[in-house]
Structures are given as structure tokens and as C-alpha cells.
N, C-alpha and C positions, 0 to 999 in steps of 0.2 A: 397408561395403565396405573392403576392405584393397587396398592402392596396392602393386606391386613395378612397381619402376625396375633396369633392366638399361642395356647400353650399344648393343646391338645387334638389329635387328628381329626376324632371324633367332632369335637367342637370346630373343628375349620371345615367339615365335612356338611355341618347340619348350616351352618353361617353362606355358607356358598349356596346352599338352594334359593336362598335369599337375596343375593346382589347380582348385576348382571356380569354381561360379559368383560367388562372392563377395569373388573375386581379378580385380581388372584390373592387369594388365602391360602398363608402357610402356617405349619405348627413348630413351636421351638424345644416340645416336648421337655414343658417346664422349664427350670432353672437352666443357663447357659454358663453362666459366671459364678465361683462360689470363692470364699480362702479357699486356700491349697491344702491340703490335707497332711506334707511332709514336714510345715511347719505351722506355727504360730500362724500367721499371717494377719499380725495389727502389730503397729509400730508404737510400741505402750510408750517410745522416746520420744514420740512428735505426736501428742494431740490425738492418740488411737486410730492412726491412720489406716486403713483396712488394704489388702491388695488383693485382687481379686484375680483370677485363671479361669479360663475355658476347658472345662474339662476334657478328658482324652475322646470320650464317650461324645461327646455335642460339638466336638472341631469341623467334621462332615456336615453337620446341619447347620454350624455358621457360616460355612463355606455357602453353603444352599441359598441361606436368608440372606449376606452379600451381595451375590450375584441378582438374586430376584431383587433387591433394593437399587441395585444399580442400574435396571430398566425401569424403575419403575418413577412416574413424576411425584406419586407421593407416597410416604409407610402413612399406614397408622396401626398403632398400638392396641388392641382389642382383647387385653389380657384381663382376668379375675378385678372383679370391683371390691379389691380392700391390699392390704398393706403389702402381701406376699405378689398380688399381680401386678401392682406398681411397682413394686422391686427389679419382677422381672422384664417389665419396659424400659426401666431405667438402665437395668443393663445390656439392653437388645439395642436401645439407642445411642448408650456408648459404646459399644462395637459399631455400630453405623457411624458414628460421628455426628448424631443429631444433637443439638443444641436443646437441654429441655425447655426452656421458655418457649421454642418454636415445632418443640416435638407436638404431633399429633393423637392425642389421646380420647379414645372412645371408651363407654362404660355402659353399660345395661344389664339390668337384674335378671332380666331373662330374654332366651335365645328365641325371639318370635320375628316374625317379618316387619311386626309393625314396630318393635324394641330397636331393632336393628336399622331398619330404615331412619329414626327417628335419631340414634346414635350418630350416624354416620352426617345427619345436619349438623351436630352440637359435638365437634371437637374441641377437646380442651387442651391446655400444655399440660404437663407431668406434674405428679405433685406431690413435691418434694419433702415435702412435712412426711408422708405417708413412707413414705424409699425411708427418712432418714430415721422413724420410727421401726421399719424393719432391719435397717442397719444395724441398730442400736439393740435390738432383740440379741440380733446375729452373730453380732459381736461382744455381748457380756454372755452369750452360751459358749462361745468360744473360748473366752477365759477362761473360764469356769470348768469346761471339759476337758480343756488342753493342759490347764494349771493344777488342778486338783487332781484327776484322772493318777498320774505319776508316782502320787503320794496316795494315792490307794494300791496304787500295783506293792510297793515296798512295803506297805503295810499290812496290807490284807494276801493279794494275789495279784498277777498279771494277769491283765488279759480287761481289766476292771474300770469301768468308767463314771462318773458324775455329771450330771445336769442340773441345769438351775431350778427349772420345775416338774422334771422327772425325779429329784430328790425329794422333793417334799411331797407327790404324790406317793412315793415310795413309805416314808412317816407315816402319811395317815394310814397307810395297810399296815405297817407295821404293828404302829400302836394302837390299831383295831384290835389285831390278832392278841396282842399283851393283854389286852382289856378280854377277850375271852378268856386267855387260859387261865386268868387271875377270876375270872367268876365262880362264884360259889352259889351253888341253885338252893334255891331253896323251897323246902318243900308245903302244897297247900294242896286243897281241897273245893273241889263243888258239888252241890248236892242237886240234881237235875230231874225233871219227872216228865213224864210223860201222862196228861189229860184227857177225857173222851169228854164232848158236849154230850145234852142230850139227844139229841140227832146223830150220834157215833164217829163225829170228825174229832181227830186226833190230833194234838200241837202240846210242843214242848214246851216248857216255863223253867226258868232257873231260883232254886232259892233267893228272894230278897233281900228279908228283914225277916228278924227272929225275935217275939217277944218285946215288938215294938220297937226295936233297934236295926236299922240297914248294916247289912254286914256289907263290910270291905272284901278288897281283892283276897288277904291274909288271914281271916277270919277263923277259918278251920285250917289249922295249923299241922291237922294229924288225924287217921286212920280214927284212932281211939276217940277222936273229938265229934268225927264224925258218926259212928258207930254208936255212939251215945244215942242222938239224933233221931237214925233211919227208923227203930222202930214206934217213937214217936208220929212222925209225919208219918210213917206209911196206915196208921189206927186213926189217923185223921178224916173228919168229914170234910170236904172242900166244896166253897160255890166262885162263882164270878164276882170277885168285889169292887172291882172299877175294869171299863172299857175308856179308854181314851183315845178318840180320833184327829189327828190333826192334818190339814192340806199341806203341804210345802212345795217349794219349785228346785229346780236342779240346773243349773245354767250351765252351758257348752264351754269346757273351759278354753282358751284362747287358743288364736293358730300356732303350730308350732313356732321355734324358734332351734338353734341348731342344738342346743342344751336337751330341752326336753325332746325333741325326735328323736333324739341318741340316746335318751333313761323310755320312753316309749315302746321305741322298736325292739330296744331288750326287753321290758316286760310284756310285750305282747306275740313279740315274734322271736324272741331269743337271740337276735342280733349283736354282735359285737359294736361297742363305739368305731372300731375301724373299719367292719364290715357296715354300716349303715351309711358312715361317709365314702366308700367306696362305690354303693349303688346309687345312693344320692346325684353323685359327681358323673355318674351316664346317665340320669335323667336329665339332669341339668342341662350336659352339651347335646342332649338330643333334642331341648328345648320342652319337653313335658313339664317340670316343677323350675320354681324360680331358682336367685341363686341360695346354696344351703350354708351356707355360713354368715351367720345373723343373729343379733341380740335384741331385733323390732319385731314386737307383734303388730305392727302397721299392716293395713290389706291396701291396695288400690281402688280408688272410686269405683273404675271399670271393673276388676273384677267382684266387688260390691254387688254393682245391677247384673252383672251377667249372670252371678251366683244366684241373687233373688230369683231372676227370671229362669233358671234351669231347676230350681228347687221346687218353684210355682207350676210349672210344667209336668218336672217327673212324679212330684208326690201331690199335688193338689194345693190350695189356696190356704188352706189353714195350716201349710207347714211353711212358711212365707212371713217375714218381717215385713211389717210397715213400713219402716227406718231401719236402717242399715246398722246392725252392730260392729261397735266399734270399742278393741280393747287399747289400753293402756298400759304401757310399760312399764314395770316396776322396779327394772332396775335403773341408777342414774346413770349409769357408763353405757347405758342403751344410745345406737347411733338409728334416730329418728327417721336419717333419710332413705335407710333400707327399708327392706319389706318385711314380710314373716315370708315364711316358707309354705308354698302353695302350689296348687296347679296352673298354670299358664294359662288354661283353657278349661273351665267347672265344667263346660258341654263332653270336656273328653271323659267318660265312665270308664275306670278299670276294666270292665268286660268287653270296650270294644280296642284292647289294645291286649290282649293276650296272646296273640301270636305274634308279636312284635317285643315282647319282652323276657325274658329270663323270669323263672318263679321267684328269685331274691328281689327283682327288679318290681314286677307286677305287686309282691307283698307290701312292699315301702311305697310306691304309688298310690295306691288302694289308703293306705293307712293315710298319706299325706293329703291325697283325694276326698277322705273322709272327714279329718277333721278339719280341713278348710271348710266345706262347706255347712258343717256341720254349725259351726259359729254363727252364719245366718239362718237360723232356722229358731223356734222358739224353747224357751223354757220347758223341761219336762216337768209335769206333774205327776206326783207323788200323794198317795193317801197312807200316813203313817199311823200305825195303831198298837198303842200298849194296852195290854191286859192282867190284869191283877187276879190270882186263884190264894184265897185265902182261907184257911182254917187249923185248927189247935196252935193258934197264936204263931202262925209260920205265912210265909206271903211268899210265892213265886212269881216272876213274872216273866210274861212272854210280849215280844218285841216283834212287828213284822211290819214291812209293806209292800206296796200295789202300785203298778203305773196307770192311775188314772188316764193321761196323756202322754205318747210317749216324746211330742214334740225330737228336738236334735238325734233322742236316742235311738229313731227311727234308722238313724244313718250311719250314728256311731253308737254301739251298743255297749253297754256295761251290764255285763252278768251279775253284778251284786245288786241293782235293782228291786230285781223285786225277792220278798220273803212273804211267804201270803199265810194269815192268820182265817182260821174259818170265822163266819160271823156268829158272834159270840153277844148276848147280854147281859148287862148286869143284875147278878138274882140270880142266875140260873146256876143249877149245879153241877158239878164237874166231878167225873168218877175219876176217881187212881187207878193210873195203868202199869205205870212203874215208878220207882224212887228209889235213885241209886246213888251211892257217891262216886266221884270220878278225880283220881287223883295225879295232881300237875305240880311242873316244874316253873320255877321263873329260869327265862332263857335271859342268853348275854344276846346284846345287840351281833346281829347279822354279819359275817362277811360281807367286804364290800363286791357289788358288782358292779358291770361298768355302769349303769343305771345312775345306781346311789353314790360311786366314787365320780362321777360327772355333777352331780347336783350338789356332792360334796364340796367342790373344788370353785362351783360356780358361787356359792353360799359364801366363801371365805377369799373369794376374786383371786384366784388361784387362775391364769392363765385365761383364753380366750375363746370365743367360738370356732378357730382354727386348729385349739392346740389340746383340747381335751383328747381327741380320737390318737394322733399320734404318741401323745405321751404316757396314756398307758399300752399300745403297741409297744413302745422303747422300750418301758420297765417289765414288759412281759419276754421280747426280741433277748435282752441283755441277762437275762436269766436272775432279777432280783423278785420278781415276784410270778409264781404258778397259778395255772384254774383246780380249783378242786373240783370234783365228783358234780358240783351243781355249776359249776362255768363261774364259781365265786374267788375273788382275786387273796390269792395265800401268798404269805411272804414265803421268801424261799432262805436256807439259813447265810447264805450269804449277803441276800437282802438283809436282811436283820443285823447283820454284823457289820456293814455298811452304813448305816442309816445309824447305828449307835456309835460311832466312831466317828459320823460328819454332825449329829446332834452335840458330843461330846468336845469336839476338836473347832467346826466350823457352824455355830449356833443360827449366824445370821443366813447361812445359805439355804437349809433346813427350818427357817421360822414362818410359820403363816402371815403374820402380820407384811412379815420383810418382803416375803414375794408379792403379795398384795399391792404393797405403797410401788414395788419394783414395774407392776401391770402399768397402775396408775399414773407412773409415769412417763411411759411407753404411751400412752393413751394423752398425754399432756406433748406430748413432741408431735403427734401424730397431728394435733387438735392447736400445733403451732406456739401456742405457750409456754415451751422449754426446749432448750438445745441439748442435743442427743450428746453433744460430747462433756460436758462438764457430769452429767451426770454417770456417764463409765469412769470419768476420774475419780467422781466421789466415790463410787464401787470400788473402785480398783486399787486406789491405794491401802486403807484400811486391810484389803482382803491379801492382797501381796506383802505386806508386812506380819499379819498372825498366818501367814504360807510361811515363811521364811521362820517365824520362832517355834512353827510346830515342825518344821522341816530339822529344826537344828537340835529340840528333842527327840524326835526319832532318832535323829543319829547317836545321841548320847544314850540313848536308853540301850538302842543294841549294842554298844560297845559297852556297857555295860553289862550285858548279857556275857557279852566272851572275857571278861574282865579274870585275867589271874588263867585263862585255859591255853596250853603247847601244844603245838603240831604231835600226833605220835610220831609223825614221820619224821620231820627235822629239831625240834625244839624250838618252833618259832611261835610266837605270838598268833592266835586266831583271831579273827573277826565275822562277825555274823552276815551270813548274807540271806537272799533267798532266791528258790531257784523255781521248777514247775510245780516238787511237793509240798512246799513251806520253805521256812527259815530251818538253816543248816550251819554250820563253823565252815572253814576253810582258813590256810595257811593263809599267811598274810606275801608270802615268801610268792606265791603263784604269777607266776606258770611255769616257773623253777622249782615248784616243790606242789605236788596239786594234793596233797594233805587233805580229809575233812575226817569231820564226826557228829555224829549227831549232839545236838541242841540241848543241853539239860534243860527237863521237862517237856519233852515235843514228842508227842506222841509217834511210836514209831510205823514205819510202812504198813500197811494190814496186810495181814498174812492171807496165802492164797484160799480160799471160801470152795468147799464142796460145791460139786453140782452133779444132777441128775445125768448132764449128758456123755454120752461116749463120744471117744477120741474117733475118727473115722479113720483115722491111720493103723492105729494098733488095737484099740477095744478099749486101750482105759478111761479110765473117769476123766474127766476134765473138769477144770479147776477155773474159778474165775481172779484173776488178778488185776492190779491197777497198773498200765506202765504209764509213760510220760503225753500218749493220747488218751486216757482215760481206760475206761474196765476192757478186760478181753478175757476168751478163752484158751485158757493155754493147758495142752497134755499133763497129767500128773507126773509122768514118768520125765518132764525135763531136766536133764539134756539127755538123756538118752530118743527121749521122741520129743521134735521140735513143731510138733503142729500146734497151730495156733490158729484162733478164729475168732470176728468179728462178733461183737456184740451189737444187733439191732435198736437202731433207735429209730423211733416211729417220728416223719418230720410230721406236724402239724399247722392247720392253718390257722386266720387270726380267732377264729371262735373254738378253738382248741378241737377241733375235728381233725382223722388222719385224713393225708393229701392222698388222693385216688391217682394214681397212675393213668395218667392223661394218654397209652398207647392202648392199654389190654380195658382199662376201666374196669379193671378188678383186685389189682393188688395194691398194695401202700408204698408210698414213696417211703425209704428208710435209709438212714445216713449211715454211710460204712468207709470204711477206713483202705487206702489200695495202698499194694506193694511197697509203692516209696514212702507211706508215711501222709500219704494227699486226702484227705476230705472228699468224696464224691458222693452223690445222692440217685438210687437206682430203686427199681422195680423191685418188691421182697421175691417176685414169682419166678426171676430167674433161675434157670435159663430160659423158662419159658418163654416171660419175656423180657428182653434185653434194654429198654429204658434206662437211660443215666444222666445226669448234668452233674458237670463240676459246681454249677453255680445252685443254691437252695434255692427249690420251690415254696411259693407263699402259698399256695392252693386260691392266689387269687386272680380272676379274670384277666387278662387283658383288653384293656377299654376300649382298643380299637380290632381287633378282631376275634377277642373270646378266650385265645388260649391262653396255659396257665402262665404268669409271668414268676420270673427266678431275681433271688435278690443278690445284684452283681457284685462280684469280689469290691471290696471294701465297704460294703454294706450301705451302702446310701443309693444306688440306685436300683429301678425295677427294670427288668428289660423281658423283652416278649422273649418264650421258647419256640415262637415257629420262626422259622428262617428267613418266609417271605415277606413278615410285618415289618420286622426295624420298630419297634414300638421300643422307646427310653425314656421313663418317665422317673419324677422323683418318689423318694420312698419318703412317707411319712415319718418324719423322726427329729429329734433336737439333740443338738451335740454331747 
């Protein structure tokens, strides 16, 4: 019997209908080995020696893979084809005691019978360039979290953490948002008319040129400029003074790649970057679409002709390439040997797989379904046409076109396409319908969305095809930056106060350039050219030494803070600390003397805030207060009435939606606070209905049988909420 080890159920699920009886497939439900969480766990003394632990969570399922490795005559490795599924071979083998030169390792971009079959001839040993380019990831975000994090708690708040490139994503939201509020609009003008031919068809023209001069964006600068104008133009006689027709084509832009499906799916379907790698990742192991993390728009031969020959079929011969298109990758860190992202199968249509999928599922299908094939199919044609309305020295013009041919658009449609102008000649005259001004602002550049902050980050080689989706989850998870009103990413003020303190104190951690060269490097150990470990030394020491001189300002600056201030209690010496509200004094004498007083200049506790509701104990008003878990409602009359009541907070999922209560499917998941002081998350419709988990709902699926998975105490892993899956997977995130 031959042992294959995957990472996921689903995917050991869909891989077994394919191998016969003399294959058992298990899953290790991702990562088994990681550091330890109670320490450090790299030995910055020897060479950044890592140590790794079997979590509490995966000890059962190593017990599992064990036991089936020890009947079995051979493993093989069948994990994700890039750095993270080598990682985790690597460490499933050294729990076995496999040798990697002699480990077994399979690979294939997609989950089909003939990938599979084809895998299982062509094993390879482990490859260790890739393990020790993840290592090397793993362990400078480790530093970096473990090391820095501490000096944010003492600084800012507890509770507070850093990442290597969850902080510079954090930057760019930041200094987006700067860049807004520092915009100053400024105000202009358009002057717009509305035309009738002689035939009584109607199209709009914008002022041009005036007086034989093209007016710019800025032009009319004011009401009064404008105003001047209107009665002018509107005493004008107008005719047609130029038609201008030109053909153009419109080429299918390339197959996806993980970048662009993730800014895609949000502008077309409103997807979150972590909600599209989510549904991605069950088409994947169900074998529908290849794999989804990729920086090649390469296709395969095969599906090439398959594609031709299903396009030639469903729409007809003239929506059919001669030759096979073929795009070119434009970035240089593009790894060639992958694929784009595609359907496995062009013959499978989205509508014959709708009762087999989820509507998120079916939506991203459909979308990837489309623009695969849409790339073999031909150029659209476009009839573009300007027209020029001229008279009393004033020229409007109106812009439109036509889809002559709609070639690829057939399949994948673009609503800006067409704008259709009537046929119009030149000579003819043109009645005034209306002539108005219309008066605009210059806006600031956009909040980012996941869209634009993924293309942002891909532009300035900020992190990978792996790492875009999880790290703005983290920076949304960790409370530095919120969705506004339109799902667009807003710092949050703690964000901000963050991010201006690691720009300020830690520049290199923080700097574009630096995480960039930092990828680059990462991509140079993976690609065998550089060893993982000189290059965390070069990190590490610099960064451990300006830790150490901003560690020993901090300490002089707050002691400088209590400089010259006595206990009122004993007459000792105070020293500044900080506790859950802020920085405070306290005796120096403690715990013999527990003296404090407040901080000169620290703004003092807010005072308790009216509210609308009545005490249900006695009638009176209730009062919102802050204690040491955050706001609550507490009776006005305290202590005479000691009631007190939670404040709802509505959990959300990752596209900033509330989490539906997965018993009644009517009420909202909301996080409240029990008796001892404990965190739990329950139904709001109680007592109606009684739903609760200690552990937070993500509102998202679980992969292998649907229901919602909770993010388990100490926040790195997902684990199913129904009883009878055992589903333990990792949570997308960086230290």
C-alpha cells in the first residue's frame, strides 16, 4: 500500500477517485510543525536555528499519518506546488524520519486524473531551496513580531503587534488616507449641451474649444465665468463641423494570474482578496480550476486546442483562432513553469455545474471560466466616432462607439463598450436642446480597496501571490485598519499611531524599497543563488541593535516623564508605567506601597455618556462607561443599583458583512462579554435562540463540509463548528 499525504480533506477526497485501491490518501490539515508560540523559538546564538513543535491541535492527526506511514511500503508527499507546500513536506517527513534526498515528492497544477496519474510516474526528492526560502520567510516574521510587538505594547498599548509586510501595507492606507485629508478640491466647470439632428435624434457634445482655443480640465474656474458664456452659446446657430470615424480592435486581456482575480473579483463581484482565495482554494481541490497562486500567464498546449475546439463548437467558426494565443509575462519574478489560472476542463460551462456549487463558488468559476477562454477567441471590433458641433466661435464635441464585432466580448462582456452616437453628417445642422453648466470638484485619489491595495503592492513587489490575501485579513483581524461605507480599506487611529511610530523609530521595516529587495531575496534562496541564513543575519543584527537604542530611550524618556513626582501615599519616588487605560505613575515602593496618580498631561478616564436606555432593574437611565473590557452599560443610580449590561458588537466576516447565525439563520452573531469576565460570541435573538461559541466566527465556510468555521483560541487556527467534521485548518495570516 502506498501512503499519499495532501493538506486538505476535500483535496484527499477528490485525489482518491483517481488512484486505485492500493493508494490510501490522508489529509494533515495544513501546517503540523510551526515555532512555539510561548517563545521566540530561533536561536539568534547559533546560526538562527529554528525549533519547531507539533501543535496541541495536529498531535491526533500525527498520531494518524504515523501509524498509516508505518503500513505503508511508500509516503509520497502531494502537497501545494510552491514554497508553503514544500514546507509542509518537509516537515511531515521529518516527523516520519524520511531522508529528503530519498523523500517522495509529487506536484501538479491541477487536481485531474490525467495530472495525477502522470504525477505519481515523476516523483521527485524535496526541494530544499523552496522549505529553506519558507523558513527564511518564517523566521524574519518572527523576529520581527516577537521582537518589535513588546515595544509597541510599552509604547502604544498591549494587546499590539508588527509584521514585516502587514506593516507596510498598513503605510500605504495610511498615507493614502493623509493624502486625502490634506486635499484641497478645487473648484471647476463644464459647459454641456444637448443636440437634435435633423431627423430628431438626440446626443450630447461637451464644450471644446472656445474662440479657437481648446479649453483644458481647469478652464472655467467659476459660476461667474461660466455664466458669462451660457447666454452666448445658447443665441448660437450650430451645424455638424467634423465627423470622424475610426475602426479599432480591443484585445482579451490575459488569463488571470493570482494578482489580478483578487482586483477582478472585487470589481466585478465585490469579493474580498480573502474571500476569492477562499473559494478559489475549493475549486481547486475539487479539481475544477488549476492551482490559484501564480505569477504566469502561461496556458497549456492542451488546454489551447481544447479551448479552440469548444469555442468553435459553442459560438461558431468565426469566433475561433487560427493560432493559439499566447501571452507574455511581464513581470521578471514570474515563475514560467506555472500556469495562469484556468479551468481544468474549457468543455465544463458554469451552467452545467450549478447544483454542485455554492453561489460564491459558481460566481468565481463563471468569472475564471470566462476569461480563460475568452483569450482564444478574436479581437473585438470597435467603430469609434467623434463629432464636432460648431458655431458662434464655440466647438462641442461628442465622442461615442459601436461594437462592429463583438469577437472575445461575446464571452466576456464589458459594459463601457459601446456609446452610440446617431449618424450624423458633416454640414448638417444641429438644433439646441439645452446648454447648461455643470459644476465639479477635483477629488483626492480613492481609498484603497482590496483591488487597488493588491495591485498596489504587486507594483512595488511588496510580498507574493500567497501573501496579498492574508495580509490585509491580518491588518483588518488586528484592528489597524477598517472597511468604510463602500468595503474601502480606512486606517483605524490606532493604525495610524502605529505606522507613525515604526516610520519614525523603525524606517527600514516600514520602507518600500526594503521589503521589496527583502522579497527578492526570498525569491533568490528559493531559485538556489543565496543562503537563507546569512541573509537573517544581515537583518538581524542592524535591527537588534536600533531595538536596543530605541528600547533604552523609551526608558529614559518615561522616567523622565515622573522626574521630580512623590507618592501622595508614602513620599517615594514614582515611575511611569502602563496599564489597560494608558500610561499612569505608580510608587516605585510597590507592592509595599500601591500609590498611583495620574500622568501629567494624559487625558483623564471619560466620564460616564448619557444614553437613551432604561435600567431594567429600577427604570433609570443608563449610562455608557468604559471599564477594563471595553464600553458597557451601567445604571446611573451606581452603587445604589449595580446593573449592568453588555454592549453588542456585531462579529463580521472577511468582506465586512454580519455573521448570520448558522442555527436560527436569522439573527447576528455578536460578541458579549459572561459573568467571569470571558469573551463568548452568541445569537443577538436570545433567548430565542441559544447559539454560542467561546471560539470567533469567521462567517466563513468550512472546506470540507460547509459549516461556519471559528477562529481558535490563540488566533492562528480555523477549526470547523460542527462536531462531526474535525476540520483544523490554518488561518491565513503572518506573525
Amino acid at each position: 500500500m502506498k501512503l499519499i499525504i495532501v493538506e486538505s480533506p476535500t483535496k484527499a477526497k477528490t485525489i482518491s477517485r483517481f488512484v486505485g485501491k492500493d493508494y490510501k490518501v490522508v489529509a494533515s490539515y495544513g501546517h503540523v510543525r510551526d515555532l512555539p508560540k510561548s517563545k521566540l523559538g530561533v536561536d539568534t546564538e547559533h546560526d538562527f536555528e529554528p525549533t519547531y513543535v507539533v501543535s496541541a491541535e495536529h498531535k491526533a492527526k500525527v498520531k494518524e499519518i504515523k501509524d498509516a506511514a508505518k503500513k505503508a511500503d511508500t509516503v509520497l508527499f502531494a502537497t501545494d506546488e510552491d514554497r508553503e507546500g514544500e514546507a509542509i513536506s518537509w516537515h511531515l517527513a521529518q516527523i516520519l524520519d524520511e531522508v529528503p534526498e530519498k523523500t517522495q515528492r509529487i506536484t501538479f497544477h491541477e487536481i485531474t486524473k490525467e495530472a495525477i496519474t502522470d504525477a505519481l510516474k515523476h516523483p521527485r526528492p524535496l526541494d530544499m531551496q523552496q522549505v529553506d526560502a519558507q523558513q527564511a520567510r518564517r523566521i524574519l516574521d518572527r523576529l520581527v513580531g516577537y521582537k518589535l510587538s513588546p515595544f509597541l505594547w510599552r509604547k502604544v498599548q498591549r494587546g499590539l503587534s508588527a509584521g514585516r509586510v502587514q506593516s507596510v501595507a498598513v503605510r500605504l492606507i495610511v498615507e493614502r488616507e493623509r493624502e486625502i485629508l490634506a486635499f484641497v478640491p478645487q473648484e471647476y466647470w463644464t459647459i454641456e449641451g444637448t443636440f437634435e439632428s435633423t431627423r430628431g435624434e438626440t446626443f450630447d457634445g461637451k464644450l471644446h474649444a472656445l474662440d479657437g482655443k481648446t479649453l483644458d480640465k481647469m478652464a472655467l474656474g467659476s459660476q461667474a465665468a461660466v455664466d458669462a458664456l451660457l447666454t452666448r452659446l445658447r443665441e448660437a446657430t450650430y451645424a455638424i463641423s467634423a465627423v470622424e470615424t475610426k475602426e479599432k480592435k480591443a484585445s482579451p486581456p490575459p488569463p488571470f494570474i493570482t494578482s489580478t482575480l483578487q482586483q477582478e473579483a472585487n470589481r466585478r463581484l465585490g469579493f474580498s482578496a480573502k474571500q476569492t482565495m477562499t473559494l478559489a482554494q475549493k475549486l481547486y481541490e475539487t479539481g475544477l480550476i488549476t492551482y490559484m497562486r501564480t505569477d504566469s500567464v502561461n496556458l497549456a498546449d492542451k488546454f489551447l486546442n481544447d479551448a479552440n475546439a469548444y469555442v468553435k463548437e459553442a459560438f461558431g467558426p468565426e469566433y475561433a483562432l487560427d493560432t493559439p494565443r499566447r501571452h507574455k509575462t511581464k513581470s521578471k519574478l514570474a515563475q514560467e513553469a506555472h500556469e495562469a489560472i484556468r479551468p481544468t476542463d474549457p468543455g465544463r460551462a458554469p451552467e452545467s455545474l450549478d447544483t454542485d456549487l455554492d453561489p460564491g463558488q459558481i460566481k468565481l468559476y463563471r468569472l475564471i471560466w470566462q476569461r480563460a477562454l475568452a483569450t482564444q477567441m478574436p479581437d473585438a471590433k470597435l467603430l469609434g466616432t467623434s463629432v464636432d458641433v460648431s458655431g458662434g466661435n464655440a466647438m462641442f464635441r461628442s465622442t461615442g462607439q459601436r461594437v462592429v464585432f463583438d469577437g472575445y466580448l461575446k464571452l466576456y462582456p464589458d459594459q463601457d463598450k459601446d456609446k452610440f452616437l446617431p449618424e450624423l453628417k458633416e454640414g448638417e445642422a444641429a438644433k439646441t436642446v439645452t446648454i447648461d453648466g455643470k459644476q465639479h470638484f477635483t477629488e483626492p485619489a480613492a481609498r484603497y480597496s482590496d483591488a487597488t491595495l493588491v495591485k498596489a503592492m504587486e507594483e512595488l513587489g511588496i510580498g507574493r501571490p500567497s501573501t496579498y490575501a492574508p495580509t490585509i485579513s491580518t491588518v483588518i483581524e488586528r484592528g489597524y485598519v477598517e472597511r468604510d461605507d463602500k468595503k474601502r480599506l480606512l486606517p483605524s487611529s490606532i493604525g495610524m499611531e502605529v505606522n507613525d511610530l515604526l516610520v519614525k523609530l523603525f524606517p527600514d521595516i516600514v520602507d518600500y524599497d526594503f521589503t521589496a529587495r527583502m522579497e527578492n531575496s526570498l525569491d533568490n534562496i528559493a531559485e538556489g543563488r543565496m543562503d537563507w541564513r546569512p541573509l537573517i543575519s544581515a537583518f538581524y543584527g542592524p535591527f537588534e541593535i536600533t531595538l536596543g537604542k530605541k528600547e533604552q530611550e523609551l526608558e529614559a524618556e518615561a522616567q523622565k516623564e515622573a522626574e521630580g513626582v512623590v507618592c501622595p501615599e508614602c513620599g517615594k519616588p514614582m515611575v511611569v508605567k502602563r496599564g489597560r487605560f494608558g500610561k499612569f505613575l505608580a510608587c516605585t515602593a510597590y507592592p509595599e506601597c500601591k500609590g498611583t496618580r495620574q500622568l501629567p498631561g494624559e487625558k483623564k478616564r471619560a466620564e460616564p455618556e448619557p444614553t437613551d436606555e432604561k435600567c431594567p432593574t429600577c427604570g433609570a437611565m443608563m449610562v455608557k462607561k468604559v471599564g477594563r473590557y471595553g464600553p458597557f452599560l451601567s445604571c446611573s443610580r451606581y452603587p445604589e443599583c449595580k446593573t449592568i449590561k453588555n454592549i453588542e458588537k456585531t462579529v463580521l466576516d472577511p468582506n465586512g458583512q454580519p455573521v448570520i447565525c448558522p442555527k436560527c439563520k436569522q439573527g447576528q452573531i455578536v460578541e458579549r462579554m459572561s459573568k467571569k469576565g470571558k469573551v463568548f460570541f452568541s445569537c443577538n435573538r436570545y433567548p430565542e435562540c441559544d447559539q454560542a461559541f467561546w471560539d470567533r466566527p469567521t462567517g466563513t465556510p468550512c472546506p470540507s463540509c460547509g459549516y461556519p468555521t471559528l477562529l481558535a483560541k490563540g488566533k492562528s487556527k480555523l477549526v470547523c463548528s460542527n462536531e462531526g467534521c474535525g476540520y483544523k485548518g490554518e488561518r491565513e495570516t503572518e506573525e
